[in-house]
C-alpha positions as CSV (number, residue, x, y, z in Angstrom):
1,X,158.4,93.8,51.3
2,X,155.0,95.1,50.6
3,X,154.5,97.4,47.4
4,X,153.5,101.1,47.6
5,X,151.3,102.7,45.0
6,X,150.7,106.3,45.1
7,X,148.3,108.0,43.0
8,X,145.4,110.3,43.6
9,X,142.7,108.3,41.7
10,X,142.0,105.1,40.1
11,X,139.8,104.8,37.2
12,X,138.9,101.5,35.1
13,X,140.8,100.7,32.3
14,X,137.0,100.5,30.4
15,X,133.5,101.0,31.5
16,X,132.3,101.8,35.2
17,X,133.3,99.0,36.7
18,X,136.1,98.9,38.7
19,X,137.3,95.7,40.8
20,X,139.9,96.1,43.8
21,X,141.7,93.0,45.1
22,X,141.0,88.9,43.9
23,X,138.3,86.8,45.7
24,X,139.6,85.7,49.0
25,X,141.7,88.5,49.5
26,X,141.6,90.7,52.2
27,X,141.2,94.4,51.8
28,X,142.2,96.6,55.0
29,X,141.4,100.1,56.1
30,X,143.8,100.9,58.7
31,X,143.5,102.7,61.7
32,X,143.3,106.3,62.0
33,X,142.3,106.1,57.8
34,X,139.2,107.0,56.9
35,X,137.1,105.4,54.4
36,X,134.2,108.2,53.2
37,X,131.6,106.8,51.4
38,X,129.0,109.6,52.4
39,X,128.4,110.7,48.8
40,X,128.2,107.2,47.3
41,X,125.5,104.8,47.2
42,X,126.9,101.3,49.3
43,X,125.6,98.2,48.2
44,X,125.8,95.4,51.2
45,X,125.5,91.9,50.7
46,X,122.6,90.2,51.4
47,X,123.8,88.9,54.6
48,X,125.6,91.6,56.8
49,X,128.4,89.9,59.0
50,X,127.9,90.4,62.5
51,X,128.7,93.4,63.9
52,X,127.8,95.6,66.6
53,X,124.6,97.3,66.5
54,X,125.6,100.1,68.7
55,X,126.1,102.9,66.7
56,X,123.5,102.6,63.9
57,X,121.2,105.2,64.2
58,X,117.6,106.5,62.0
59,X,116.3,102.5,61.8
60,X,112.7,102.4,60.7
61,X,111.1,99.8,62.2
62,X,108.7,99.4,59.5
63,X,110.9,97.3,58.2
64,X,110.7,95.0,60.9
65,X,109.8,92.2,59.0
66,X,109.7,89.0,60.7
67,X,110.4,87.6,64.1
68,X,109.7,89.2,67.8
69,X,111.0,91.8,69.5
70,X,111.9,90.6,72.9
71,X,109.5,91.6,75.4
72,X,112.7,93.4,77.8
73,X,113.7,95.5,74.9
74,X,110.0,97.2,75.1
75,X,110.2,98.6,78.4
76,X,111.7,98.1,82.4
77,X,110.1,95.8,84.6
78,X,108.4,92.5,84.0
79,X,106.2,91.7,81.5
80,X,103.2,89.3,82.2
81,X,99.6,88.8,81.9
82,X,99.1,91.0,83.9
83,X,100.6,94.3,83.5
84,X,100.6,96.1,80.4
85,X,103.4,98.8,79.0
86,X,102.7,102.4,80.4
87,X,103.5,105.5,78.5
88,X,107.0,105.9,80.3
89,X,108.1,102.4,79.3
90,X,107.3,100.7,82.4
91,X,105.7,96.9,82.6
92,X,102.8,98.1,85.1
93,X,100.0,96.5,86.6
94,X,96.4,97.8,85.4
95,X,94.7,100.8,87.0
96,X,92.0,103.0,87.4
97,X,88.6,101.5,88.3
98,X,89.6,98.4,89.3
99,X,88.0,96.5,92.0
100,X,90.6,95.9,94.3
101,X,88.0,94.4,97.5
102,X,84.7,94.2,98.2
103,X,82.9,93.8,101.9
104,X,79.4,93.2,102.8
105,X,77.3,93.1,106.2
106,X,73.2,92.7,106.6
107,X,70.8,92.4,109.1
108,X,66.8,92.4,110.2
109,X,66.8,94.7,113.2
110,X,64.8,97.7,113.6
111,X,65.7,100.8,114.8
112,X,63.5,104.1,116.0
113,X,64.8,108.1,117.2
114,X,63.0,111.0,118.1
115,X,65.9,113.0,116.5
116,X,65.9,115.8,114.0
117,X,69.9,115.3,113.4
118,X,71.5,112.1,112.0
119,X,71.8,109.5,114.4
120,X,73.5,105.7,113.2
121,X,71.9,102.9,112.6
122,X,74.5,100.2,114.7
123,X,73.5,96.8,113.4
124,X,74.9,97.1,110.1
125,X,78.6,98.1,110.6
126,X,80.9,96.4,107.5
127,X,84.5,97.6,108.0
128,X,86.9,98.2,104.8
129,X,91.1,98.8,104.8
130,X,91.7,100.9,101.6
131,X,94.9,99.8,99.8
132,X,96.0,103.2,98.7
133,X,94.9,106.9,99.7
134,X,93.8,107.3,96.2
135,X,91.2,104.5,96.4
136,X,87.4,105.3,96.0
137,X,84.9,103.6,98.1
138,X,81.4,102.8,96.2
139,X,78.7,102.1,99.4
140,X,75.3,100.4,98.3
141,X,73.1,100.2,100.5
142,X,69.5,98.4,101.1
143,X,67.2,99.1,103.8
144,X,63.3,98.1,105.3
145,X,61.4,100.5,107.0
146,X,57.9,100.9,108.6
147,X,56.2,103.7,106.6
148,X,57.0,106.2,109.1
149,X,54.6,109.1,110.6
150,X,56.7,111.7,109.8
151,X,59.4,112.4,107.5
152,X,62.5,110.2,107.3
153,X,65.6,111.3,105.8
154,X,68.9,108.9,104.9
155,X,72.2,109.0,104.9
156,X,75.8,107.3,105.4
157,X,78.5,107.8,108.4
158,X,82.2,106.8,107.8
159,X,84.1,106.2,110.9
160,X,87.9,106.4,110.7
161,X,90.0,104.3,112.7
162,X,92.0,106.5,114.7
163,X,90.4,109.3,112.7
164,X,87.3,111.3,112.2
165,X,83.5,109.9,112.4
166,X,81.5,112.0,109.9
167,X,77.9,111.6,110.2
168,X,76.0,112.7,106.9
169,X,79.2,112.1,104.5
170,X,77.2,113.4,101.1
171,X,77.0,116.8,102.6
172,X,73.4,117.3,101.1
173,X,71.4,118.6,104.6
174,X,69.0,115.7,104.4
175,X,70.9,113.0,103.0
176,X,70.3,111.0,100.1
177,X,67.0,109.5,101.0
178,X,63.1,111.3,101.6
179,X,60.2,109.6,102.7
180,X,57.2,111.4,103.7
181,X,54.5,110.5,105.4
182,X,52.2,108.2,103.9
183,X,50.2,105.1,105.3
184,X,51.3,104.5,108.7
185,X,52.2,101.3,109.5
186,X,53.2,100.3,105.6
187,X,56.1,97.9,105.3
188,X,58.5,98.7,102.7
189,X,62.1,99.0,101.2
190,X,64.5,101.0,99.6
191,X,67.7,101.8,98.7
192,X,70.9,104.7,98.7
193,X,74.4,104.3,97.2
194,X,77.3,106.9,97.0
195,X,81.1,107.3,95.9
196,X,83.2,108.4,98.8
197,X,86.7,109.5,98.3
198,X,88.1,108.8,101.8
199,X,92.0,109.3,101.3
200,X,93.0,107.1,104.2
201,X,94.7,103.5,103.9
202,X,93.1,103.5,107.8
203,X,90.0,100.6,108.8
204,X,86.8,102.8,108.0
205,X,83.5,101.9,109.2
206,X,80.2,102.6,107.4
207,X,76.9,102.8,108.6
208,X,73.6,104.0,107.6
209,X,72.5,107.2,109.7
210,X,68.7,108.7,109.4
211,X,66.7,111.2,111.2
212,X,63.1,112.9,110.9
213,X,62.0,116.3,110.8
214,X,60.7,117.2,113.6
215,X,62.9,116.0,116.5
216,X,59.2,114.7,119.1
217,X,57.7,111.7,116.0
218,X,59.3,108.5,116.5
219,X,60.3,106.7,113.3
220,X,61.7,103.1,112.0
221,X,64.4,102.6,110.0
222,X,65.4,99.3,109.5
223,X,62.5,95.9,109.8
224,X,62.6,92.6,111.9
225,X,61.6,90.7,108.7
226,X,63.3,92.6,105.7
227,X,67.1,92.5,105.5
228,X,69.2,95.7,105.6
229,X,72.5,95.7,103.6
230,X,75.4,97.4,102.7
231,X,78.1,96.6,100.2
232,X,81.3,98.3,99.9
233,X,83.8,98.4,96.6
234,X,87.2,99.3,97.0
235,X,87.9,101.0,93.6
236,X,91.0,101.6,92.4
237,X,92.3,105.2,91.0
């Protein structure tokens, strides 16, 4: 039968030091007891047993000191090459500015109008799916003209599948291009870009529109022997 001791404290004998038990023995805190140490300093040994973790709390992990934390305990998802960790510990793929596509179309045909409003210029048509409403659409575009006897004015027209054509898209009343009239008959090129923001995961369809000033001059856009292009970037939000 096992021996009871009952006292309220314990002291050593001498000194500070005060040993509890023989090596190899087991000491036991039983259920329901209660062991406070709050107040006293705990010195562990240098290798903890193993234990669950669960309950520790206030680690600093500045004292990390060796090895590598596993890439799943950093955030949800799947970590690769590819994605990095977002702010709300997700494994996400790269965004903003990306270039997600890019399409292209030329040709060396010439076109003339009489017109004072925008009218397209057909031959060069490239068509483009964005991937997400958010996407922006960066248009460059190349063209030849015949020094015209009037004033020319350029633009762009977007054509949405199932959707809206808008003729003029930069909103500006003569587009983004001027050319006034110099030495009839001069061949020559230039060149227009814009960002359009679209907000359609539709086919669009962009062309080059132009017109002159005067709606009775005939004028040339476009030239049988110079190339007229446009390129369009699909850029991510």
């Amino acid at each position: 039968m096992a021996s009871i001791l009952k006292v309220d404290k314990l002291d050593p004998q001498s000194g500070t030091a005060l040993e509890i038990g023989t090596s190899g023995d087991t000491i036991t805190v039983p259920s329901g007891a209660t062991l406070d140490i709050s107040s006293a300093t705990l010195t562990p040994p240098a290798t903890l047993p193993a234990s669950s973790g669960v309950n520790l709390t206030a680690l600093n992990a500045s004292n990390l000191g060796s090895g590598t934390v596993p890439t799943a305990r950093l955030g949800s998802g799947t970590a690769s090459s590819s994605v990095f960790l977002a702010g709300d510990n997700t494994w996400a793929a790269a965004g903003g500015g990306k270039i997600l596509q890019v399409v292209s179309a030329a040709a060396s045909v010439a076109a003339t109008t009489t017109s004072n409003s925008f009218v397209s210029y057909d031959s060069v048509a490239p068509a483009i799916t964005p991937a997400t409403t958010s996407s922006r659409i960066l248009i460059l575009g190349n063209f030849g003209q015949i020094d015209p006897n009037n004033h020319m004015y350029v633009d762009f027209e977007r054509a949405i599948s199932g959707g809206a054509t808008t003729t003029g898209i930069t909103t500006e009343n003569n587009g983004l291009y001027y050319r006034a009239t110099g030495d009839a008959g001069e061949e020559m090129g230039a060149a227009a870009c814009w960002v359009d923001s679209p907000s359609t995961t539709s086919e669009i369809t962009y062309k080059f529109c132009y017109k002159n000033n005067d709606g009775s001059t005939s004028i040339q856009f476009g030239h049988n022997s110079t190339a007229t292009a446009l390129i369009l970037l699909e850029i991510g939000a």
